[in-house]
N, C-alpha and C positions, 0 to 999 in steps of 0.2 A: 863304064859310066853307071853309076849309081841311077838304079830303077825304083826302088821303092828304100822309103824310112819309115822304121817306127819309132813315135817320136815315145819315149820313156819318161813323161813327164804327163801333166795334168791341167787343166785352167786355164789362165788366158796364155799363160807360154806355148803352151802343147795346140792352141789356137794358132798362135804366132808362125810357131813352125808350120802345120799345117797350111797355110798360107804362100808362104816362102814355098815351101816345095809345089804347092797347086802351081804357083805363077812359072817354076821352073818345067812344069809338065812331070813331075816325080810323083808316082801312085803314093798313099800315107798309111799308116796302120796304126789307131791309137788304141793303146791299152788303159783298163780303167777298172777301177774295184766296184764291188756289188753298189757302192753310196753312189758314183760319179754312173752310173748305168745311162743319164740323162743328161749328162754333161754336153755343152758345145762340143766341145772338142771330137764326142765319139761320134754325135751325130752328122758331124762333117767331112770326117773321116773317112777314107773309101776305103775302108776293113776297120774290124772295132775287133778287141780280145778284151775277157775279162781275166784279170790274174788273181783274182784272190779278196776278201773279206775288206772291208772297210778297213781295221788298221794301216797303216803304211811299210807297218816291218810285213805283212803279209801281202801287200801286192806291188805298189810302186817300188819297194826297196825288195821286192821277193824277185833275185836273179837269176834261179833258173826256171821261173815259170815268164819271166821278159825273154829268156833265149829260146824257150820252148814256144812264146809267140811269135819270135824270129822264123822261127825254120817250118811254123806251121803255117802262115802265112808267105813264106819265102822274100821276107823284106833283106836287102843286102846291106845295109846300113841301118845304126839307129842313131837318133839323135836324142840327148839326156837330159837337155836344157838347161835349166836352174835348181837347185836343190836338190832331195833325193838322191839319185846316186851319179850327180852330173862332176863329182869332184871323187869320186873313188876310182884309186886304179885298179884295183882289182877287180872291178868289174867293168872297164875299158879291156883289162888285159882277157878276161874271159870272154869278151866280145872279140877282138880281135883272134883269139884262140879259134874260133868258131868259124874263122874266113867271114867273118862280117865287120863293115866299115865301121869304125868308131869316130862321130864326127867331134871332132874335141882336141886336146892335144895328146901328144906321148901321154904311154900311163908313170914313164919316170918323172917327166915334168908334173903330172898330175900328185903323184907321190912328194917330190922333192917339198914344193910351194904347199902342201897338205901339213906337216912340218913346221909349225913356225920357226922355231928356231933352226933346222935347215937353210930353211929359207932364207933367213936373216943373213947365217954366213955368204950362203951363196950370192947372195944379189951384191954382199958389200965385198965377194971376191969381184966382181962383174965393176965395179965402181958404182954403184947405187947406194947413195947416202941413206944411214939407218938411224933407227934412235938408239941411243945412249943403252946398256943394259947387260945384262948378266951373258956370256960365255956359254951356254946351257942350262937346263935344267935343274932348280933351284930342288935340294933334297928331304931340308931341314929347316926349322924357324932359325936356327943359328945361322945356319949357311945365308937363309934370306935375310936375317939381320945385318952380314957383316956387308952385304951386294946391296943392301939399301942404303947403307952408312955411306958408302963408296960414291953412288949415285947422287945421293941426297936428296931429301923428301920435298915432294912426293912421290910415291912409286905406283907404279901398276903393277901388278901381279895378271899374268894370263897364263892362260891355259896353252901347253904346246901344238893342242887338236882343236880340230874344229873354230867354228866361229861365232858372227850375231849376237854377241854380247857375254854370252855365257863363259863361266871361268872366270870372270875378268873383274879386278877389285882394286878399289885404290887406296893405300894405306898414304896419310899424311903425316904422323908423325910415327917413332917408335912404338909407343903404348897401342895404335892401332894396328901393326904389322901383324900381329900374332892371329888373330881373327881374321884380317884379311887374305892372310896366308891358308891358315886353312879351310875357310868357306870358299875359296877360287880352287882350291884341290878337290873338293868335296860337288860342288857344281862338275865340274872338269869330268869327275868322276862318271856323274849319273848321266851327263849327255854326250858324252864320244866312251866312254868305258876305259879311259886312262887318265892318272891323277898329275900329271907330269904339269911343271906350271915352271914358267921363266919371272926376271925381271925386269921391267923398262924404266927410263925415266919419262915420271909424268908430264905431260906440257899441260900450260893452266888455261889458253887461250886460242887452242889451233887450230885452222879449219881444214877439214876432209880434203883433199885434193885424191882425185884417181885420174891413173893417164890408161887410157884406153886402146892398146894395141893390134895388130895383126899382122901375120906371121905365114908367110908358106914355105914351100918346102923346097924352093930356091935360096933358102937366109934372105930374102928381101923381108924386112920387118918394117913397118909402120908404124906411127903412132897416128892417133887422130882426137887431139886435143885431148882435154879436161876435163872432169864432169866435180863440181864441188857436190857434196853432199855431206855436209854442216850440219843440215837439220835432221839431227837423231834424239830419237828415246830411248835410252836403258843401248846405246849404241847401235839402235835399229833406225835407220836411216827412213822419211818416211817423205822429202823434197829433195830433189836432183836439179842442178840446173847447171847447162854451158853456154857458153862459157861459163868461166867462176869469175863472181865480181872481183877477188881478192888479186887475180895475177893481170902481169901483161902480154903482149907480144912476145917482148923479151925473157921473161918467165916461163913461158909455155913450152918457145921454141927449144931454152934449155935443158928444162926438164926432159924435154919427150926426147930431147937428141940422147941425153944420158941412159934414160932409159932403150931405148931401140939399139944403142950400141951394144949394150948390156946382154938383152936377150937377142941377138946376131953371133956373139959369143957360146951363149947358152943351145941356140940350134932349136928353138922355141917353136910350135907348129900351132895355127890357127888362132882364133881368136885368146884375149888375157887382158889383165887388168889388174895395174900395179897402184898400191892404194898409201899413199902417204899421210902426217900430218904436215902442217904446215905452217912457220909461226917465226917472225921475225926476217920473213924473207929467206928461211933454209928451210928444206923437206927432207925427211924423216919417214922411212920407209916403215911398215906397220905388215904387209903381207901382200900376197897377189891371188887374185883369184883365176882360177884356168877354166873358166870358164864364161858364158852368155853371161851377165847382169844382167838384175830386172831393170836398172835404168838403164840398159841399150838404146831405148828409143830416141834420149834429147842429144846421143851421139849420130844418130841418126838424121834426126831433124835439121843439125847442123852442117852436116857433110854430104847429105843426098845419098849416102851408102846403104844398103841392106845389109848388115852383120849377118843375116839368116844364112842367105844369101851367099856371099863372102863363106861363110864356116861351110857350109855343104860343097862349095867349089872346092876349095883348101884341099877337103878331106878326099875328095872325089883327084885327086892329085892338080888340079888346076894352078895355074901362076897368078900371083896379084899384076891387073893391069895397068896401075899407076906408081906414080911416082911420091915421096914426101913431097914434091910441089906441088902435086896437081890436087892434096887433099889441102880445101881450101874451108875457111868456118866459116859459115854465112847465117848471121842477126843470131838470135839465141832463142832457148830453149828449157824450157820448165816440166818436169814433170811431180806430180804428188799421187802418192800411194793411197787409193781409197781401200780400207779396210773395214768388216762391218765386225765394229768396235764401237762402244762409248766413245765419242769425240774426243774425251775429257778425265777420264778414266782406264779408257784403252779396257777396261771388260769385253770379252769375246759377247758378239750376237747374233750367234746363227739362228738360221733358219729361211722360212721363207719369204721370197723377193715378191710383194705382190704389186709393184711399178719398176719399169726401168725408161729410164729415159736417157740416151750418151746425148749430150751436146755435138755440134758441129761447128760449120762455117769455116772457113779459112783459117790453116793455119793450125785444128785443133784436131787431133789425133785420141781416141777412147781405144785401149786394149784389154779387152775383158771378155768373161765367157760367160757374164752372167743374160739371164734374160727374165721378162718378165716371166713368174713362175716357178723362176727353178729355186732351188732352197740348198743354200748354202751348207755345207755338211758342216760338223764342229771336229771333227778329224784331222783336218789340214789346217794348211796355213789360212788366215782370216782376208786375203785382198780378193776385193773384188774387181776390181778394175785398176789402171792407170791412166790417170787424166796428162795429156802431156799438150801441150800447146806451142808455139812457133810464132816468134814475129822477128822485125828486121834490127830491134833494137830490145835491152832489158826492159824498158817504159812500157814499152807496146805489149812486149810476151807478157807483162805482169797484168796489164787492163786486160787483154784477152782471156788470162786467166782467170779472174773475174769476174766475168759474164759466163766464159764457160762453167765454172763453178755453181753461177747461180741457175744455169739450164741442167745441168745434168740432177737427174730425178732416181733413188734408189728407195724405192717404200718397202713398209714391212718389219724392215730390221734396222738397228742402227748402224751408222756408218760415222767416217770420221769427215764427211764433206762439213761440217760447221765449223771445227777445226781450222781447215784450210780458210776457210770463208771468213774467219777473225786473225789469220796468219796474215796473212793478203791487206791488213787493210796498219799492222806493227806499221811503224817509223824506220826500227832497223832493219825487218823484211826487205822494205822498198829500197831502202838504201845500201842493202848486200852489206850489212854491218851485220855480222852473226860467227859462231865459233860451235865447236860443237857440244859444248855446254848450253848455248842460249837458250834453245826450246826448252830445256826440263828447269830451268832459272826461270821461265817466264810462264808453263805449266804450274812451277809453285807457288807463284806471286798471283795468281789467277784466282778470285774469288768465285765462289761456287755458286753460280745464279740459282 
């Protein structure tokens, strides 16, 4: 039985967990750098470690000063959450090395889907429909020339590591290949440390679809619907909402059947999230992530499950105790990424918070670790919170949204609540008419007040 985690992350995840484990009765140990010394997280925490200097490659990514917080603390599991080193296996497998629980999945899984083009094959050995694209790793402008011809334009050019945008370039005709080619090696390069780059066919109009899984270690695999997430910048997704306006019943249930078949095959452990596009009524597989998302919660709000929850049982050897029938979706759910950015510019703006106010009332969910006071480092990632709401129908979650938007209060620094607050009130918003070009099509058309 798993007695104590330290949760390997920061902010309002490292919150999150903290959480999940209090309600479970699991002691927590959060680790935090010299900036985060006054973070929620640490102060909640019932043991705190510092591993190292404000950068990230020296604390939150510094893995044997995390394992040396393990065994000085004596937590028997840790939890990695989101980013950082929540998708590396080799420091799953160094965790594991150590006789300490690694809550997450295999480090081969975690490896394989790390991979994209691994990935790619393996899901379309599995029967998971893929998008259109190059066999491996593209070497040469020739070589991506003659794979773009083949495909025919538009193409994507990505990078085979890592993710969030980077690496990733769309050349539309010939005369554009050559630059796109090599600016996606050259990104690729400076943010995973390999220049290795594939290619896809472009879609012009698709939207996001991810199916949302779980997995224990009986092969009983789950899906638990859909989450679109359409509304992206530079392909950083910044509004989640499930259902997705775009599918139906009949869409959902096939998808997620294909996928659960898929990873029941593969021998898949704990929580994942297989991420398509989607366009003309056929999905297109894009990658999976093996890990927590930051939009867990509107999967959440839909299904009444704790994913925390769920992952620490899994990992703790536990059996899932339902059925594909018993996970049922009830009314929908929205969530948007507050980050303290320029609305409108997306410029970082940290520093300090000096009002916080979360909305409430029925139905409205805030996960964040900020509080009045604390001052956002420029270190990390810029979210300050998730605003997620819940109602029984898309009308309802959207008005809810709405008002909670206009209650929640973040002074000091900028945020992107104004953003949302002119999203919210679009035609095609309301009407879940969006793809995942719309937002940066209608950030350009957007005259600058």
């Amino acid at each position: 039985m798993i007695e104590k985690v330290l949760i390997a992350n920061r902010g309002e995840i490292a919150l999150r967990i903290n959480r999940a484990c209090k309600e479970m009765g699991i002691a927590t140990v959060a680790i935090h750098s010299t900036a985060d010394s006054e973070s929620m997280h640490v102060r909640l925490a019932d043991e705190s470690v510092c591993v190292g200097p404000p950068p990230a490659a020296q604390s939150y990514l510094n893995i044997p000063a995390i394992i040396s917080a393990c065994e000085i603390t004596g937590a028997d599991a840790v939890h990695p959450g989101y980013g950082f080193l929540s998708e590396n296996a080799n420091f799953a497998e160094i965790v594991i090395a150590h006789k300490i629980i690694f809550i997450g999945p295999q480090p081969e899984h975690i490896r394989l889907m790390g991979d994209k083009i691994a990935a790619k094959r393996a899901v379309a050995s599995l029967g998971i429909p893929t998008v259109p694209g190059s066999e491996g790793a593209v070497s040469s402008d020739s070589e991506a020339a003659a794979v773009a011809k083949e495909l025919g334009y538009p193409v994507l050019i990505k990078a085979t590591a890592g993710g969030g945008g980077r690496g990733m370039k769309v050349a539309r005709s010939p005369s554009e290949l050559p630059l796109a080619w090599s600016t996606a090696r050259a990104e690729a390069k400076a943010a995973f440390g390999e220049d290795a780059v594939y290619l896809e066919k472009y879609l012009d109009k698709p939207r996001h679809i991810e199916i949302q899984i779980i997995a224990d270690s009986r092969g009983k695999v789950l899906h638990l619907g859909e989450r679109d997430c359409s509304l992206q910048r530079r392909h950083q997704k910044i509004w989640e909402e499930a259902p997705s306006p775009a599918l139906n019943a009949s869409s959902r249930t096939e998808i997620g059947a294909t996928v659960t078949r898929g990873l029941s095959k593969l021998g898949y452990l704990g929580v994942g999230t297989v991420e398509f596009l989607y366009e003309n009524g056929e999905f297109h597989f894009i990658e999976m992530n093996t890990r927590l998302q930051v939009e867990h919660p509107v999967t959440e709000l839909i299904t009444g499950l704790d994913l925390v929850r769920e992952q620490i049982r899994i990992a703790d050897g536990g059996a899932l105790d339902l059925e594909q029938d018993d996970v049922v979706i009830a009314g929908h759910a929205i969530e948007c990424r507050i980050n303290a950015e320029n609305p409108f510019t997306f410029l970082p703006s940290p520093g300090r918070i000096t009002e916080f106010h979360a909305p409430g009332g029925l139905g409205v969910r805030m996960d964040s670790a900020a509080y009045s006071g604390y001052r956002m480092p420029p270190y990390y990632d810029s979210l300050v919170g998730k605003l997620i709401v819940h109602g029984k129908s898309r009308n309802e979650c959207l008005m809810r949204l709405r008002r909670a938007l206009d209650e929640l209060v973040v002074g000091g620094i900028e945020t992107t609540i104004p953003l949302f607050q002119e999203l919210i009130k679009q035609p095609d918003i309301l009407d879940g008419a969006y793809n995942i070009h719309w937002l940066e099509k209608f950030l350009a058309a957007r005259k600058p007040e």
